[in-house]
N, C-alpha and C positions, 0 to 999 in steps of 0.2 A: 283101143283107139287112141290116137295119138293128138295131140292137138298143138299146133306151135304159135305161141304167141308173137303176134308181131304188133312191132310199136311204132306208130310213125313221128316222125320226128315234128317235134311242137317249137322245135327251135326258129325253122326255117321256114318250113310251111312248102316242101316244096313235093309234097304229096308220097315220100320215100323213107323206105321203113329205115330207121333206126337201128343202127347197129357199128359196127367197128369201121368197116371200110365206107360207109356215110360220112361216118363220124372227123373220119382222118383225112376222106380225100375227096370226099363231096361237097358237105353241108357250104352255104353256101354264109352260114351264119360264122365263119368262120378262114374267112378268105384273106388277110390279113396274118395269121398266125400261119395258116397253110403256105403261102408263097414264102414267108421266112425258113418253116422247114422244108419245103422241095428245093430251095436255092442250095440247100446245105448239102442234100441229095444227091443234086445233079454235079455239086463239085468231083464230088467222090465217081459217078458214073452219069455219063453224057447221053448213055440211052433213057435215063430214069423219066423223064417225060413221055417217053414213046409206049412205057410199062402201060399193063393193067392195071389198074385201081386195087386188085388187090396183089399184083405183085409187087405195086408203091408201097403198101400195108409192109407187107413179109420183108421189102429188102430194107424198109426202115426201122422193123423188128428186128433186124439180123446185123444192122450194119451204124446204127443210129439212134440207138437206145435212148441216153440221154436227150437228146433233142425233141427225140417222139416225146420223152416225159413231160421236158418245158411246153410243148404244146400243147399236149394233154392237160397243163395244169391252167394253163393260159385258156386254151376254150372250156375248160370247164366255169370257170370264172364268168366267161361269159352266156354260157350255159345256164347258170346259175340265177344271174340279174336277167337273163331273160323269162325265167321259169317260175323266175320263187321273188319278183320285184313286189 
């Protein structure tokens, strides 16, 4: 039997599990860093708004690397003071 753990996000409180595409293009504790990287996004492609959540995920893994990093390190920061103050 298989069991999958799921985590909900203690950041936000918005009742949604925890995980990559949460993380990048939901949390709402993170709304701030997210508009800086989608702006960067939608320069490069004008439908990037219209995507899925987790095709926002994939074309900013494929297309945005760096960027995705600085946000990643940028909410984790805040991740962080939220979780461990």
């Amino acid at each position: 039997m298989y069991y999958i753990n799921k985590f909900f996000s203690e950041v936000c409180n918005q009742g949604n599990i925890e995980n990559e595409i949460h993380f990048v293009t939901e949390c709402n504790a993170y709304i701030d860093q997210r508009e800086a990287l989608f702006k960067i996004a939608e320069e490069s492609d004008n439908k990037f708004r219209s995507m899925t959540n987790e095709a926002k995920l994939i074309h900013m893994m494929q297309h945005h690397q760096i960027s995705l990093l600085n946000y990643v390190y940028k909410a984790w920061l805040i991740r962080r003071n939220v979780l461990f103050r």
